[in-house]
Every structure is written in structure tokens, then in C-alpha cells.
N, C-alpha and C positions, 0 to 999 in steps of 0.2 A: 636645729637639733631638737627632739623629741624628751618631754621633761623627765627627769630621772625619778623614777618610781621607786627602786629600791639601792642602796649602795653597803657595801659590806666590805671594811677593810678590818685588814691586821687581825682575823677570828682566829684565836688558840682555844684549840679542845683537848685534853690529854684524861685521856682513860686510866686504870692499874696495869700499868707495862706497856701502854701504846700512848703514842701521841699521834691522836688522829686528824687533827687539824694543826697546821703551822704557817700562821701567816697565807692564810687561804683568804681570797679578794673575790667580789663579787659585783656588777652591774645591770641592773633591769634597766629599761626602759620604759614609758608607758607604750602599751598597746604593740607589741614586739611577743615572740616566742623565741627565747633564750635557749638553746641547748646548754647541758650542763654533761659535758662528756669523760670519759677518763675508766680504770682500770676500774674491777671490784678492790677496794680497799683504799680507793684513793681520795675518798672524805667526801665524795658527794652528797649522799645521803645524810652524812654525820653535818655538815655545812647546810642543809636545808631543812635539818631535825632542830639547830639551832634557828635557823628565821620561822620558822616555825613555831618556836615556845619548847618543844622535846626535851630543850638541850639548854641547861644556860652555860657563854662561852666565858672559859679560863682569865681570857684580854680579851679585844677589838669595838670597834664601835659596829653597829648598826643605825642607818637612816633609812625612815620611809617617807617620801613626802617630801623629801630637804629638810624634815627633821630628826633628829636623834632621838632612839627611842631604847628601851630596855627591856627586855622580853623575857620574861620569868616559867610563864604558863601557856598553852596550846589558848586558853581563852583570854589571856593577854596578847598573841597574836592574832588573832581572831578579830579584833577588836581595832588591830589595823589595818584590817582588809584582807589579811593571810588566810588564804584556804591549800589546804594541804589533801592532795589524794594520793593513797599511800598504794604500792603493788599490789597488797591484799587488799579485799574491798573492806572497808571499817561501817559495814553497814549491819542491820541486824537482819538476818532472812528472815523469822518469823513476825516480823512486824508491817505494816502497810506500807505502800511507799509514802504515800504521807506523813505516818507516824515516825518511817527515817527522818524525813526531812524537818520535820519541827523537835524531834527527840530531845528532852530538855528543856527545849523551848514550846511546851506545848498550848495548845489556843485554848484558852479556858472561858467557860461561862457560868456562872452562879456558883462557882466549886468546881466544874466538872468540865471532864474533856471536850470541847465543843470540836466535834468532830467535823462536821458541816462546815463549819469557819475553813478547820483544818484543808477538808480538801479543794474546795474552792479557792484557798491559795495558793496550795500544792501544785492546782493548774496551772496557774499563771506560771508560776515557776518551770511547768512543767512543757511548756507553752513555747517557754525562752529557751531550750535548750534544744526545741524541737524534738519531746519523746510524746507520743500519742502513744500512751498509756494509763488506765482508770489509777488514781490518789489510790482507791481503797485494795488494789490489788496487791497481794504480799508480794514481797521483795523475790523471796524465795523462788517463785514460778516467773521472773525475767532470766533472761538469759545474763552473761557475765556482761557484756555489754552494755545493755542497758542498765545494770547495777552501778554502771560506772557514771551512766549518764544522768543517774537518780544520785549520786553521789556530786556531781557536776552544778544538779539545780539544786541543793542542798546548798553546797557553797557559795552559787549565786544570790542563795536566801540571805546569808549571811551580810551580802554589803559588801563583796570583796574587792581588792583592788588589784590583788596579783595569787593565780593560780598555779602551786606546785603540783607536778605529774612525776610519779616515778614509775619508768617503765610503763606506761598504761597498755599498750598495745597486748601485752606477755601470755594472755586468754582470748584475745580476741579474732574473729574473724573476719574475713577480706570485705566483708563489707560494714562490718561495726567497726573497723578502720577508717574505715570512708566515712561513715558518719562520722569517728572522733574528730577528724581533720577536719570536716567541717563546721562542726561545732567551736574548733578551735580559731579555725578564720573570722566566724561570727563573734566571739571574743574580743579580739584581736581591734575589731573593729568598733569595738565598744570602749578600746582607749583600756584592757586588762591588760597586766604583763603577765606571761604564764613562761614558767621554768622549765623543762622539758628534759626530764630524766633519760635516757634510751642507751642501750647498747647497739642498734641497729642505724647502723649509717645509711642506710637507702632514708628511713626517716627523718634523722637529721639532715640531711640536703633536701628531703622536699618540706619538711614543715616547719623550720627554724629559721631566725634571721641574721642573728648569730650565734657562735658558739664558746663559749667559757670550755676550756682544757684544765684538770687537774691531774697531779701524778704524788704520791706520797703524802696526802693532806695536803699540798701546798698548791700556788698557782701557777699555772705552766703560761697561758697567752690565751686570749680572746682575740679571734678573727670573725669577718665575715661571711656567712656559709657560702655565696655565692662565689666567694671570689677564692677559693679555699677547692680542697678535693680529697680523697681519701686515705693517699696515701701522706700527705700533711698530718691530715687529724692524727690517722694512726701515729706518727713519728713523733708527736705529740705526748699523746697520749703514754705509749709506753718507752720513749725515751731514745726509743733504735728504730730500725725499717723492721716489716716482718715480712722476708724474700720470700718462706716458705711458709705460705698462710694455711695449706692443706698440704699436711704431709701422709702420700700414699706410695708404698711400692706395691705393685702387684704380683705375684705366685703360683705357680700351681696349686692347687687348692686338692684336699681329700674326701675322704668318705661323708657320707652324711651324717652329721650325730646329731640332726633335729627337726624331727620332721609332725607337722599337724596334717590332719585330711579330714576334711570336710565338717569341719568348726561350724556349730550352727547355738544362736543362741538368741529364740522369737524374734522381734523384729529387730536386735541390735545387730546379730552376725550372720550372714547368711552362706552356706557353704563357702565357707574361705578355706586352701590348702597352699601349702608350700614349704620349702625344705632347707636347709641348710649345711651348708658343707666347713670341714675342717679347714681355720685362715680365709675363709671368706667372710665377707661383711654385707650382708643383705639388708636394706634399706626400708622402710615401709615411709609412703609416701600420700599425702592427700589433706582434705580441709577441716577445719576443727569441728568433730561428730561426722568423720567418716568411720568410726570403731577403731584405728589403728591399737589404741593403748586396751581398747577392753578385748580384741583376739587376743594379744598376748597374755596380757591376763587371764584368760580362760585359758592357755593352755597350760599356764602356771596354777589353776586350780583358784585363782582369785576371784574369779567374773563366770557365774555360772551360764554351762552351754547343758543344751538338749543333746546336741547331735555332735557325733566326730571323735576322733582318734589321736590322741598324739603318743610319737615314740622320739626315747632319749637312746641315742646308739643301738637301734633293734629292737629297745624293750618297751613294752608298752605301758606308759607311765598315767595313762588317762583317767585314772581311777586313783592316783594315790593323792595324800594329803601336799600341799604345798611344801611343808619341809623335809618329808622321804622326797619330792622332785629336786629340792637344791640338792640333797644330799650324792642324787646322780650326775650330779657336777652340770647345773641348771641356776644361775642368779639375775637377779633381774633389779635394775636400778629405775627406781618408778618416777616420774616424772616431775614430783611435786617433795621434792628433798626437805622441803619445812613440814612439811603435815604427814607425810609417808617413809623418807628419809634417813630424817634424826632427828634425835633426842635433844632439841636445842639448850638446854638447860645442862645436860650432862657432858661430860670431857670427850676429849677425840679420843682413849683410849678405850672409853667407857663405848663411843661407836662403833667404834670399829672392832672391838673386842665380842661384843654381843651376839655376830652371829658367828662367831667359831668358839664358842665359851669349850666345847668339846678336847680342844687343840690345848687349853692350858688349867681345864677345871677337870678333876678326878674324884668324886663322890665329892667331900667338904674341902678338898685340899686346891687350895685355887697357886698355883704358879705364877708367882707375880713375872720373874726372871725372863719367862716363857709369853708371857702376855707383852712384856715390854719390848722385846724383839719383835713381837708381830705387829705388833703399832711402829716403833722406830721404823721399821723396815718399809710399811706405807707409804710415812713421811717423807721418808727419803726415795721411795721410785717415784710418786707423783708429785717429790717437788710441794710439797704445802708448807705454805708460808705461816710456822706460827711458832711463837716463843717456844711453849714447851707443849708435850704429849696431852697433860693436864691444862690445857688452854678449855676453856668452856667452848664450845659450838659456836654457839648465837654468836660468840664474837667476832667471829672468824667472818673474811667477805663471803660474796653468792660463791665466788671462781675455788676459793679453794672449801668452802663447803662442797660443792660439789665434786670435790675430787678427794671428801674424807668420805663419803657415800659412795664412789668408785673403789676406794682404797680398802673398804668395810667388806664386800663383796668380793673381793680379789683376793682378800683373805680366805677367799672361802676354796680356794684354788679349783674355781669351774671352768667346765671346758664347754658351755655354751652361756654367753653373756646378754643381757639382754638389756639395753640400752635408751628408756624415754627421754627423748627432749634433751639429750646430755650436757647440753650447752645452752639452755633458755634462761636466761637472766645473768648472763658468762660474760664478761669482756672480750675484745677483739685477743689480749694476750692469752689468757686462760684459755680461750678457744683454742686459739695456734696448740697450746702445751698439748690440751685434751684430746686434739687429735692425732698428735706425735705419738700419745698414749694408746690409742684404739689400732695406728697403726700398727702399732713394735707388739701389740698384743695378736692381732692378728697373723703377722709374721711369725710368730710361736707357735701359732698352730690352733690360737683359738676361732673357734664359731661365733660371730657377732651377727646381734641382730637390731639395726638403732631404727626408730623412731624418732619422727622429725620433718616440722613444719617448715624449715627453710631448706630451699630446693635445689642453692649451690652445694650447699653440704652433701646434701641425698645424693648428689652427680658429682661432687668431685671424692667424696670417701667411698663409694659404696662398689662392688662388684656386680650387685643386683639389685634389682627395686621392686616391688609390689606395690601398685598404686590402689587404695582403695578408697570408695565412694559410696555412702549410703549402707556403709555394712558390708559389702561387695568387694574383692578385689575383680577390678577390674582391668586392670594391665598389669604385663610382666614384662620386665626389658633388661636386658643385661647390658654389661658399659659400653659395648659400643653403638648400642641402638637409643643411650640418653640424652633428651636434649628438650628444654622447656617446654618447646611446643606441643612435643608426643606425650609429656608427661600431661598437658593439662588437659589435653584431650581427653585422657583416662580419666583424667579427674571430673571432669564431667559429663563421662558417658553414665549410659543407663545400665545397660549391657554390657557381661562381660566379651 
């Protein structure tokens, strides 16, 4: 057997009004990639905010090593070997990569920054993690990828003995994937243990060795991936089967209420059109910086274009400001719900009330009566899991934040939706609910228009897809002409 690197019994965590950890149990191994799998809210994060230092736990013990230890501060973990890489990058952009990686710890001489020391080690580090990248180049002008990977030798600087990943993949592209995974085998083989946050199961079967399942803070079972398969995990994970993982009926479909023509904006968008009709769901499809999210943005007035035309049911809405476009029953749920979103700090009232303040505010006189039914009433179609109205944001999981940023918008009662990434950082359940949601919306007779990097989704929700590449939509395909192969085609043609 391979010696135990990390053990974690009996962790109790309890927040004001949640207990988010109960009797949650944990096992590394040395030199192993742990999946750590389970719902939004089901203490993952909260369970490795605590080995981490984030968090100190209510009871339980922790062992690193085979011995017991007690973990106060992120640099009292640290200090055991604990590197921690969080979904957002914790890095500074406008600093060198070097100056990330010793930040704190900087290399001094006579007094003063010894820069030269600095990035000469930087290499080395930089070296081990395999990023052929200059020390002094700022963080800022790498792509997210390699922020992760400069985040990586960083922790390697550190002395580490086991690396946490949350979500790492969530920005990245098919082939900063490829590097990650390899960077992680090289690891792996260094005798590290790395913990392996992910909602995406195609990941966890190829990169894990095994998998730790949580459901409600607590611990569900630890299997071995190979010997395991999907519909396990899931059953796992959310406590039932889920028969209908994609729920779609299809319809007759009406008029067009949204249509762009010939979307141009210098090298990011180059003559993109296409149109939308009433209850259908049109898909946009392709690899991270084909433009998907900055064409709709530009036709929402957010991402300036040179050239093109858009109309909202006939009228030509190309020229007016972003809020006269929602107000023609146009909403658009942007991909990045922590930075674009919400108000993490503020209540789910306080979100989802802000953008119809019109519906319950009248010169000074704010209706509370009226605001509280427009919020209850969210709650309860989408289903969000939270004590009360007045719950803060932030504490809420990814799954049902993203469905108070759905719920904010639908408030706005629009009749073309506009959809980024609506399930990127989502659980396998949230998922299921959020499409039960897009479908029954669709069926009313709404105009949907999602965005979106996984391509069963694009093919099992969508009526139509516009695959675009390089700025370009390059393919058009409607349901019955979708199918991976034609799709990637498009995706890496030149030409339309």
C-alpha cells in the first residue's frame, strides 16, 4: 500500500444557519490524484478550505504525514506542504511572474529586491512545471492557462507535499488541458498527492485514481475510478439516478424576435449573422476565443462593433443603449456570475430585485410587499436552495447562485434570453434542474440563445447551433444535421 499522505476524520464545520461540514472523512495518498466529487453545496470546497488553513474546523482531527496536526492559517498550512489553487487565479496581473512566485517571499540583497536572484530561480521552478516563459514577463499578458501554471510553480516553490485544485480546467482550452494533465502525471510521479476538484466526469475518469463522493457536508463512499462509471458516481453524488439528464421537448417554433446581420468588430468579429425564433433555443458553439460571448455582447451594446445591424421583433435596436435593449424584452445572463453576475456581498433579494427596481420602486416609495413576491416567486420556480430571501449571495453554492442570476433576469419578463456558460462550475444535479428550466421556458414561447463550451449540451438542448471560429461563424446546422464530427469540423475550418 502507498503511505498516507493526508487523513481527515470526523471535520465539523457549522456557519450562522448551515452546517456545512458533518462528519466529512477524507484520504490522500502519496503520489495518487484524489477526485473530490459531489453536488454544489456539498462541503467540498468548505472540507479543503479547512486543510488548507481558510477555515479552522468546529471538531475532527487532521493528519499529515502520520502525524497530527492543527491548522490555524493558510501559512500554517503551507508550512505542511499544503498548496492550494483556488478556481480564480490568486495571482497578481500586474506583477512579473517571478514577483508572483516569491510575493512575500521576496529575494533580497543589501536591503533591496534582488531581482536577478529572483528570476533565476523563478526558472528553475519554471523549468519543473514545464512553462517556457521569460521570469520578468507580467502575469497579465499570459493566457489563463499559463496563470495556472505559474500558480503551480509557485506552489512547487513552496516545498509542497499535496496539491489542491478546484475546478482547474473552468477557463481553460483543449490544449492548456492537455498540458494541465500532464503536468499533473509529472506530479504524481514525484510522490505529490493532488486533490482534484471537478464537476466534469469525462475528467475525473481520465485523470483520477480515485474518488472521494460527498452529499450534504458529509461522506457518501470512496471508490476506485477505474473500477466505478458514471452512472455510480452520479447515484452517489445526488442520492437518486438522474433518467432525465437533458430534458427537451421539441415544437413548433414562431416568428423571429432576434435577429443580428453582419456583426463586425476589427479583428475580434468578422461578419457574423443569424436569427432567432420564438421557443427555439439556438446554441453557439466553438473553442475559448472563437468570440462567441463578445458577438452577443455586441449585439447587447456591451463589446463595441464597427459594422452590422441588430433588430428585437422588427425594430432596429442597434444604436440604443444596453438598458432601452433589455427593456425590449432582451436579457442576457453573462458568463462570469461572480464578477458580472452578482453582488456577492448583497442578499438574493437585493439581486434579483435590482434589475426591475421599476416593478416595485415609484419616485421615493419602494414597495417592499411587491419586491417580496418578485423574489419569493424566483425561489420558488428555480427551486434555490436557501434558508431565507435575505440569505447573502456568497453563501449560497455555484448551482444555486447561478440560478439567483437566472431568476434576476426572468424577473425582467424577456422574451429573448440570452444564456453564457449557464452551467460552468454547475453540478451534475443543478445541471439536470437548469435544463428542465431553459426547457419549460422555451416551451412558453421564449427565444433562447445559450452559449457553451460542452458540446453534449450544444446537441442534446439546442434546435440550432452556429459554430464559430476565429471571430467567424463558420457552420450552421440544425438538429438533425448535429453530430461531434461535423461540429468540429466547423470548428476548425478556415472558411465559412
Amino acid at each position: 500500500m502507498p503511505k498516507t499522505l493526508v487523513e481527515m476524520k470526523g471535520i465539523v464545520k457549522t456557519f450562522p444557519g448551515v452546517k456545512a461540514l458533518d462528519n466529512a472523512q477524507l484520504t490522500l495518498y502519496e503520489g495518487e490524484v484524489l477526485g473530490l466529487l459531489g453536488e454544489n453545496g456539498a462541503g467540498k470546497s468548505t472540507l479543503m478550505n479547512v486543510l488548507g488553513g481558510v477555515y479552522v474546523p468546529d471538531e475532527g482531527t487532521i493528519a499529515i504525514d502520520g502525524q497530527q496536526v492543527s491548522i490555524h492559517t493558510v501559512q500554517e498550512a503551507q508550512g505542511y506542504g499544503v498548496a492550494f489553487i483556488h478556481q480564480e487565479i490568486a495571482l497578481v496581473p500586474y506583477l512579473s511572474v517571478a514577483e508572483n512566485i516569491f510575493l512575500g517571499r521576496e529575494r533580497m540583497s543589501a536591503g533591496m529586491v534582488d531581482k536577478k536572484k529572483m528570476y533565476k530561480e523563478a526558472r528553475q521552478w519554471l523549468d519543473m512545471v514545464g512553462l517556457d516563459v521569460n521570469p520578468a514577463t507580467m502575469l497579465c499578458k499570459l493566457s489563463i492557462g499559463r496563470q495556472q501554471m505559474v500558480e503551480i510553480a509557485k506552489a512547487c516553490s513552496l516545498n509542497m507535499k499535496l496539491l489542491i485544485m478546484d475546478e482547474p480546467t473552468s477557463s481553460l482550452s483543449e490544449s492548456e488541458v492537455k498540458s494541465l494533465f500532464e503536468m499533473i502525471e509529472k506530479l504524481k510521479s514525484q510522490g505529490i498527492g493532488i486533490i482534484y476538484i471537478s464537476h466534469k466526469l469525462d475528467e475525473i475518469f481520465t485523470i483520477t485514481d480515485r474518488v472521494c463522493v460527498m452529499r450534504d457536508g458529509g461522506y457518501v463512499g470512496t471508490i476506485i475510478t477505474k473500477e466505478s462509471n458514471r452512472d455510480e458516481l452520479v447515484s452517489m453524488m445526488v442520492g437518486r439516478t438522474l433518467e432525465n439528464y437533458y430534458t427537451r421537448t421539441f415544437h413548433e417554433l414562431g416568428e423571429v424576435v432576434f435577429e443580428a446581420k453582419n456583426i463586425s468588430s476589427g479583428v475580434r468579429l468578422k461578419d457574423c449573422s443569424f436569427k432567432v425564433r420564438k421557443g427555439e433555443i439556438v446554441g453557439f458553439y466553438g473553442l475559448v476565443g472563437a468570440g462567441r460571448s463578445e458577438l452577443l455582447k455586441a449585439t447587447m451594446g456591451l463589446y463595441p462593433k464597427k459594422e452590422g445591424t441588430v433588430y428585437v421583433k422588427g425594430e432596429d435596436v442597434t444604436n440604443l443603449p444596453t438598458m432601452k435593449i433589455q427593456e425590449k424584452g432582451v436579457a442576457l445572463v453573462p458568463e462570469n456570475r461572480k464578477l458580472e453576475g452578482l453582488i456577492l456581498k448583497n442578499t438574493i433579494s437585493f439581486n434579483m430585485g435590482i434589475s426591475v427596481l421599476r416593478k416595485f420602486v415609484n419616485h421615493l416609495h419602494v414597495d417592499r410587499s411587491k419586491e417580496r413576491a418578485i423574489v419569493d416567486n424566483g425561489i420558488k420556480a428555480l427551486a434555490i436552495k436557501t434558508p431565507s430571501r435575505d440569505q447573502r449571495v456568497g453563501n449560497l453554492s455555484g448551482g444555486n447562485q447561478q440560478k439567483v442570476v437566472l431568476a434576476k433576469w426572468l424577473a425582467s419578463d424577456p422574451e429573448v434570453l440570452i444564456l453564457d456558460e449557464p452551467t460552468r462550475g454547475v453540478d451534475v444535479g443543478a445541471k439536470a434542474e437548469i435544463y428542465k428550466i431553459i426547457n419549460d421556458l422555451a416551451g412558453q414561447g421564449m427565444a433562447i440563445i445559450m452559449i457553451s463550451s460542452e458540446m453534449p449540451e450544444i446537441v442534446n438542448m439546442c434546435d440550432h447551433i452556429f459554430v464559430m471560429s476565429d471571430g467567424k461563424i463558420t457552420g450552421e446546422l440544425d438538429r438533425s444535421e448535429m453530430d461531434q464530427e461535423r461540429i468540429l469540423q466547423y470548428v476548425f475550418a478556415e472558411d465559412k
